[in-house]
Structure formats: C-alpha cells, structure tokens
C-alpha positions as CSV (number, residue, x, y, z in Angstrom):
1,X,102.4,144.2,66.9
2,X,99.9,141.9,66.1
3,X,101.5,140.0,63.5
4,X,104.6,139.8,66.4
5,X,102.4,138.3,68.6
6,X,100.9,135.7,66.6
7,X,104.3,134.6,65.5
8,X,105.1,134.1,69.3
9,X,101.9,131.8,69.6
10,X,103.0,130.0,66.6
11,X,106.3,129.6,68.1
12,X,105.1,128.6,71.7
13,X,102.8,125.7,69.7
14,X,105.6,124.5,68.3
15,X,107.8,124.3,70.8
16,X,105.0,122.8,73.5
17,X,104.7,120.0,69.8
18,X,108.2,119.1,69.5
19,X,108.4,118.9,73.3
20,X,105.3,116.5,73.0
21,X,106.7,114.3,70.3
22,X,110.1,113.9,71.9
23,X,108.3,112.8,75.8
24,X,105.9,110.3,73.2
25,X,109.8,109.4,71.2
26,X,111.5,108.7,74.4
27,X,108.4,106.6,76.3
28,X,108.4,104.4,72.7
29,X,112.0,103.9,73.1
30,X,112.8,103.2,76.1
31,X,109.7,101.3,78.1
32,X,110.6,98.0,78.0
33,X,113.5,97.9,80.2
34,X,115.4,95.3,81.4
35,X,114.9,93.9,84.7
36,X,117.0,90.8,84.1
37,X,118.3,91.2,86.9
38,X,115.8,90.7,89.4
39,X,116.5,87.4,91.5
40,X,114.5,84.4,90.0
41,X,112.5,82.7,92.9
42,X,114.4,79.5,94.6
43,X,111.2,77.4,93.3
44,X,111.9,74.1,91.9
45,X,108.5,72.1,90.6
46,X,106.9,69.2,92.8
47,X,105.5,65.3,91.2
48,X,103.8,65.7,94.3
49,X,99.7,65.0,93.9
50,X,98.5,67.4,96.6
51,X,101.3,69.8,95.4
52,X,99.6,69.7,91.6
53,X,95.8,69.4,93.3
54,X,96.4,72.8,95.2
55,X,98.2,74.2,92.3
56,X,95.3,72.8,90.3
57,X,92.7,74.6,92.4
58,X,95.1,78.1,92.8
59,X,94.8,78.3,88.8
60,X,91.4,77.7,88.1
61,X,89.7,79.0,91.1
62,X,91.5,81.0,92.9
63,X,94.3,83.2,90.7
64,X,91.8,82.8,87.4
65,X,94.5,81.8,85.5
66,X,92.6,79.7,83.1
67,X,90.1,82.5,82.6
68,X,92.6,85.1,80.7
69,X,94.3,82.0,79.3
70,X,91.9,79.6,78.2
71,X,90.2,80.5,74.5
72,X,87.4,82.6,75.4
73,X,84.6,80.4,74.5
74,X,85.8,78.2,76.5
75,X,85.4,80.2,79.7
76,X,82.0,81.8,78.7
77,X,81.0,77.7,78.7
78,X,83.0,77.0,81.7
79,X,80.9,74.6,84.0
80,X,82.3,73.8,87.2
81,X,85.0,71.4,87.3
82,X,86.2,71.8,83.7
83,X,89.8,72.5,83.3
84,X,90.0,74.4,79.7
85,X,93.8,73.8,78.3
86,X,95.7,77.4,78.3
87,X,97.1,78.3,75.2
88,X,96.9,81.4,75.5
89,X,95.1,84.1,72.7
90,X,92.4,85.5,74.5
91,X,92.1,89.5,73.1
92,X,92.0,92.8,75.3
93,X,91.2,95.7,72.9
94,X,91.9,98.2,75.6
95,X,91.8,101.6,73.4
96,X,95.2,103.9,74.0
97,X,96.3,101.6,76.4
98,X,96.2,99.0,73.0
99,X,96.0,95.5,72.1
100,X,97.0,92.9,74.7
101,X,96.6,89.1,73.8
102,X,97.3,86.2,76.9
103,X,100.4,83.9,76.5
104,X,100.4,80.2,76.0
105,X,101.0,78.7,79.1
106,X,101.3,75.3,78.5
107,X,104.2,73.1,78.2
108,X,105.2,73.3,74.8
109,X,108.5,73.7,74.0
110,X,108.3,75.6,70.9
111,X,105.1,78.0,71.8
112,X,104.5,77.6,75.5
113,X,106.3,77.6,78.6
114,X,108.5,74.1,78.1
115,X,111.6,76.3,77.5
116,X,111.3,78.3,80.4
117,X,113.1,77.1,83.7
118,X,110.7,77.0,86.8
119,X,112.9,79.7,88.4
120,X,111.6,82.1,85.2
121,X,108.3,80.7,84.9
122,X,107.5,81.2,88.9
123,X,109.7,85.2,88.0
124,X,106.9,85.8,85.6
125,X,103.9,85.0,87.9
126,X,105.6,87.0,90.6
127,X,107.0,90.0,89.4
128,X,105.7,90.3,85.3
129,X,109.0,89.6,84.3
130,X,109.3,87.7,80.8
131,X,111.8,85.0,80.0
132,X,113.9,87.7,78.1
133,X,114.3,90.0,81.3
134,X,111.7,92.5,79.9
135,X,108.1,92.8,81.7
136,X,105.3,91.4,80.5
137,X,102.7,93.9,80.1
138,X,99.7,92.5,81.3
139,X,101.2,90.2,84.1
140,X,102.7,93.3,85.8
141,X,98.8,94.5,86.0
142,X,96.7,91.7,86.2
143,X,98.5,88.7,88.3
144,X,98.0,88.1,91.7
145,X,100.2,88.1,94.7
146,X,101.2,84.7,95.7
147,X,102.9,83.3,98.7
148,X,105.7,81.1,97.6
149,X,103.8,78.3,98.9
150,X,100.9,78.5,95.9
151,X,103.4,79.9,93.2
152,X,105.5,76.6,93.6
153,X,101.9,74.5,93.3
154,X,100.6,76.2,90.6
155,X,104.6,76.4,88.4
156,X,103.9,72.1,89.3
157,X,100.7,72.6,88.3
158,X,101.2,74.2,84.8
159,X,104.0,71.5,84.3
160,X,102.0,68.7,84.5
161,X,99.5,70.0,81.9
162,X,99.1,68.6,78.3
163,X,101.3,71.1,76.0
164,X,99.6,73.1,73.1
165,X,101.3,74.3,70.6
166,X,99.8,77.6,70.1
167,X,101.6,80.9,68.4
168,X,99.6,84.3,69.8
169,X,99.5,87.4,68.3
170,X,102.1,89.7,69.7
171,X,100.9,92.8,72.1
172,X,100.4,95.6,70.5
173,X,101.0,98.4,73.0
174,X,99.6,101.8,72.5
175,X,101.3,104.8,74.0
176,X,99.5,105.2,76.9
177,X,100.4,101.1,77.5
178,X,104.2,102.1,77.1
179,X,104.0,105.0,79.2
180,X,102.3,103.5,82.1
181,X,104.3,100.3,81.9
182,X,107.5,102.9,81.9
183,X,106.3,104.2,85.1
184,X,104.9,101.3,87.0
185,X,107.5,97.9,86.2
186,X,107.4,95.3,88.3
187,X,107.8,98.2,91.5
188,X,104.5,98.1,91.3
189,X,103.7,94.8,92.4
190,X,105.9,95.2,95.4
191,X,102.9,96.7,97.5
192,X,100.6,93.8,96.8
193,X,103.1,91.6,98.3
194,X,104.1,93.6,101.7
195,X,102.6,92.0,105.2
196,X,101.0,89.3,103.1
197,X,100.7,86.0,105.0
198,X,100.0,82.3,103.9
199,X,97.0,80.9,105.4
200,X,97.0,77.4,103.9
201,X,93.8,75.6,102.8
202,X,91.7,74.5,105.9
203,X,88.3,72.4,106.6
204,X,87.3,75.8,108.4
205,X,87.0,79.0,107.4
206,X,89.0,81.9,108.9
207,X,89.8,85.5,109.1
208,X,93.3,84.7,108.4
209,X,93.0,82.5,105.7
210,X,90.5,85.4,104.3
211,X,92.9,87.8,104.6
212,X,95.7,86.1,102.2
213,X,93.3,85.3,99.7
214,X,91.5,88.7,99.4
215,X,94.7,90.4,99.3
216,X,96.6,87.8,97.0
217,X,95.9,84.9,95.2
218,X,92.1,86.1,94.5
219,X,93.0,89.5,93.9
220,X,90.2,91.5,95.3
221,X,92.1,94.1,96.7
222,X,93.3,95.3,92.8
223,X,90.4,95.9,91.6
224,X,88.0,96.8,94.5
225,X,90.6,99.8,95.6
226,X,90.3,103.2,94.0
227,X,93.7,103.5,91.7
228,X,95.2,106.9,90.6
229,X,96.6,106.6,87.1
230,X,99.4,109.4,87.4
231,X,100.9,107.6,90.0
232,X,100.3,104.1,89.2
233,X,99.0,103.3,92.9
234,X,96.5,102.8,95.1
235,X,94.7,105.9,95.6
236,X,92.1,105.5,98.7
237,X,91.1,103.2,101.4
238,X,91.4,99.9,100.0
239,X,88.8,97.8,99.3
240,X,86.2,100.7,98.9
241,X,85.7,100.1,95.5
242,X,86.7,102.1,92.1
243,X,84.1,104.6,90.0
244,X,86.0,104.1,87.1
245,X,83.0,102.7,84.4
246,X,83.3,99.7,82.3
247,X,80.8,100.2,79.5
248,X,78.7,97.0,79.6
249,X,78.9,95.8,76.1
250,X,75.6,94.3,75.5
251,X,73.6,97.5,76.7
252,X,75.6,100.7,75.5
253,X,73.3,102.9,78.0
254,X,74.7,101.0,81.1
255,X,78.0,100.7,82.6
256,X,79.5,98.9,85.5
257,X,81.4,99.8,88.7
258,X,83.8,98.1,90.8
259,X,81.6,98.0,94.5
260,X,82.8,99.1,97.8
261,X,83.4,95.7,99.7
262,X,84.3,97.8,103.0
263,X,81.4,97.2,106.2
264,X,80.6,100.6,105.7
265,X,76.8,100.7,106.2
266,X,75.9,103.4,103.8
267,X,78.2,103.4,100.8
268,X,79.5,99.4,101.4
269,X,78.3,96.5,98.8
270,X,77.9,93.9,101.3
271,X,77.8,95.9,104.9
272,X,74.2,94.3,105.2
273,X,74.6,91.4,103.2
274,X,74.8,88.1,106.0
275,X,77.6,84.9,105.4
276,X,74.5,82.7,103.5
277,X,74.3,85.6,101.1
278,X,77.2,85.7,100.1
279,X,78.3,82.8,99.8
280,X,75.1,81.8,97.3
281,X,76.2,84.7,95.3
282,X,79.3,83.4,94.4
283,X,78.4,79.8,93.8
284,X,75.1,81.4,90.9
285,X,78.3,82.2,89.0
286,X,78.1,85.1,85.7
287,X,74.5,87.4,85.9
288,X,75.7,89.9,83.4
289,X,77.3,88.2,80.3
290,X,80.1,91.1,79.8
291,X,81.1,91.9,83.5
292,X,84.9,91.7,84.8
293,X,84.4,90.4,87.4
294,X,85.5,86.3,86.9
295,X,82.3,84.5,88.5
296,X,83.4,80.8,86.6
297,X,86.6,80.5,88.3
298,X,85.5,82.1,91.9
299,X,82.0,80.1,92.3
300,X,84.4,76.9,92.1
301,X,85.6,78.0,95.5
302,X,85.9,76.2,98.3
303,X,82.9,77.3,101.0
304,X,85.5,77.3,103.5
305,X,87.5,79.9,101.3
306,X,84.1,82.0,100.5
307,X,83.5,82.3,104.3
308,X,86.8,82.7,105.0
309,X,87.1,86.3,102.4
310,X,83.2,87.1,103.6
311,X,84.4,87.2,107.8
312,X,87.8,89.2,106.4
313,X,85.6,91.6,104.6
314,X,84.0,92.4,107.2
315,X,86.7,93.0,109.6
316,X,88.1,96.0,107.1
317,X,87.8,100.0,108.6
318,X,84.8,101.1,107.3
319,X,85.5,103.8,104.1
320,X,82.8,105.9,102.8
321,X,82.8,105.8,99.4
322,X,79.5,105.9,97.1
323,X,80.1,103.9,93.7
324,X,76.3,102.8,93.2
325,X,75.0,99.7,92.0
326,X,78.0,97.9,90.4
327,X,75.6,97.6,87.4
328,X,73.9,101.3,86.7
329,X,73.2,103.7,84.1
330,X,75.9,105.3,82.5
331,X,74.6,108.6,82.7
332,X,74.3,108.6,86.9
333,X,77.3,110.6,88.9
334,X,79.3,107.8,90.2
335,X,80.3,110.0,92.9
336,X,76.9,111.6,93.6
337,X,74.9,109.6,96.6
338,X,70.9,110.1,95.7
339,X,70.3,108.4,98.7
C-alpha cells in the first residue's frame, strides 16, 4: 500500500515537472511575437531649431533618455548642461528577469538608428516596438508616454545628433523576462497613454502642464504607482508609491522604496513639503550614489516644469499607503506604519 502510494507521488511530481518544462518550453518559444503590424506613427522629422531645442530638452531632461543610453560614467559625471552622445551599452543585470543592455541611438547607419525610418524610430519610443516588428524588451517597460508633439521633437532631435558607431551586447533575457514580456507587449503601454493631454512648454507653471509631464514624458506615474506582477498592471491608487525594495548597493543593510507622492498627510512623501522645497530638491540633483531615481536629467528641469508637477501633485486623491523613508533599513516592514 505504501509502496502504491509512493509511486503515485512520484508520478504526480512528474507530471506537475513535465507540465512545468513544457509552460517554461512554450514561454521561450514563443515570446517574442510579432507586432509588425501595429501602425507606425504619421511623424516625419523637423530641421526646425525650436523643434530640435524641445526635442533636445525632452531627451535629456525630461524622458531621461540620455541617462539609460549614455555610457554610464558619463551620467554618474553628468553636470548640467552636458549632452553625453548615446550609444547605447549601459548594463541592467536584473536577476531572473536577466541581462538587459540599452541600444545605440545615434545616427549611425550600420550600429545606430540611421537605418531606421522616423515612422519606426518614433514606433519604438511609442509602443517598444523594434525595427524588426518584435518588442524591445526594455522600451515596453521603461519608456515614457509621449504626446505626438514631443515624440516628433525628440525623433528630430536624435537625427540631428553626431552618429556613433557602437555594437552592444545583445539582451539576454531570463525566463521570467520572456514570460512577462509574453504577457505584457506593447498592450501594456496603452494605459499610460489614455486621457493624456499635451501641455506645451510655458513661462508659467501649471496644473495642466504638470499633469502631462507626471503622467508622461517624466514618467512618474510608472514608478511611483504600486504594480502587480501577475497582471502586468497597475495595482493601487496611482502615484502612492511602490514597497517593492531596491537593495542600495553601496550599503547591503539598506534598501530603497519608491515614496508615496499622493497629498496624503500621513503616509504621503511630500503632503507637507511647500513649492520652495521641492523645487530645491530636484535642482541638489543625486544624494545616494546607487538610487533609481534619475536626479541628473530631472534637476535640469525647467522651474516652470518643477512647479508645474509639484501643484499637480498636489491636486491627486489622497491614498494611504505607508512605504517609509524612500531610503530605510532593509530589515523594516515596508507595509508596517511605526508611527
């Protein structure tokens, strides 16, 4: 009887094994689909000066571009006004999710984006999708939503940089990469991009103007919204900030939390900090050396865009939701309030 029943155990694993290594077979197989067939954007690159400028100022300050796609060393340097060339290389080692490197960006023909047409090249900041029709792993995640107003400046923008001719590593994506790039696609940019609004560049700041660039080109909604893995979406109230740690790699017993930027006025980041405050915070740039968060490219703001996402801010629905100091001990509850 025994013996029977341990052979049925033994059987059972096996089964719930093969099961396993066909799902982990299939996801390998089949995750990079083609989505060729999404429409290119109608976007046709400007000569124009003040089309370049603002696609100038998008890139560096706004969207981050040259922070994932400038060498590294070259960002951790970064002094305001610099424009690093963006050749791509920069290295994400991103454990089971694996090994992402950035994309040369400039206009080379052979290694860059020269061969691209803008209508692909302004595709691939828009919906992650590569030259090739397949997504582009990190873009799907990572870019921001932009109105068709700063993708055109910024594909004139990247055109009128010196070309580099730079060959990058290719990805290599771990299964949990391939699976969650199975499930999401470019889909799941579509959210990012529903009720957003362009609010052009203005001498004065506004809740308007605050609005587009918190929820697109600066991307704060993305990562200071709580995001459920399984489904690949947001998960709470956005803007109240993510307990998901980030171990801080210069001090292995602290970590670091995205903050709740809602006015809450227990749980919220900023719900007492005033306009001033703010607004000096982001022009003192990087405090901690190996934080996310990309102070060199948003202290070269404009102040009328700083106000502008501080009096948005503050108009969001309060949502209670304790993450802590955004730099804290990795052994505190990010969920538990001491207070």
């Amino acid at each position: 009887m025994l013996k029977k029943f341990l052979l049925a155990i033994a059987a059972f694993i096996l089964f719930c094994l093969l099961v396993v290594a066909g799902y982990v077979a299939y996801i390998s197989a089949t995750w990079q689909k083609d989505y060729s067939a999404i429409e290119k954007p109608a976007i046709q690159a400007s000569t124009d000066p003040e089309v370049i400028k603002r696609g100038e100022y998008v890139a560096h300050a706004l969207a981050h571009c040259s922070i994932c796609h400038a060498p590294l060393e070259a960002t951790m340097n970064r002094k305001p006004g610099d424009r690093p060339a963006m050749p791509g290389g920069f290295e994400w080692k991103m454990g089971p999710v694996g090994t992402l490197y950035s994309r040369n960006i400039t206009p080379d023909n052979e290694t860059g984006i020269g061969a691209w047409t803008d209508g692909e090249l302004a595709r691939a900041i828009k919906w992650g999708i590569g030259k090739d029709g397949k997504a582009l792993t990190f873009m799907v995640f990572s870019a921001p939503a932009l109105a068709d107003e700063d993708l055109l400046a910024v594909v004139s923008y990247l055109r009128s940089t010196a070309p580099v001719k730079q060959q990058n590593k290719p990805h290599d994506v771990g299964f949990l990469g391939k699976w969650m790039a199975s499930l999401a696609g470019p889909d799941f940019r579509k959210p990012f991009f529903e009720g957003l609004k362009y609010a052009p560049p203005a001498a004065e700041p506004s809740i308007e103007r605050g609005a587009y660039l918190a929820r697109g080109p600066a991307a704060c909604i993305g990562c200071h919204s709580p995001f459920d893995m399984m489904s690949m979406k947001v998960s709470g109230a956005e803007f109240s900030g993510n307990t998901q740690a980030e171990p801080d790699k210069d001090d292995e017993n602290m970590v670091y939390r995205i903050p709740n930027l809602t006015p809450d006025p227990k749980t919220g980041h900023i719900a007492k900090w005033d306009e001033e405050s703010f607004v000096k915070r982001f022009q003192a740039g990087r405090v901690y050396k190996s934080s996310k968060m990309p102070w060199e490219a948003f202290r070269e703001m404009s102040d009328a865009d700083m106000r502008s996402v501080y009096r948005y801010l503050k108009t969001l629905p309060p949502a209670v939701h304790y993450v802590g100091a955004s730099h804290r001990p990795a052994s505190e509850d990010p969920e538990k309030d001491p207070r």
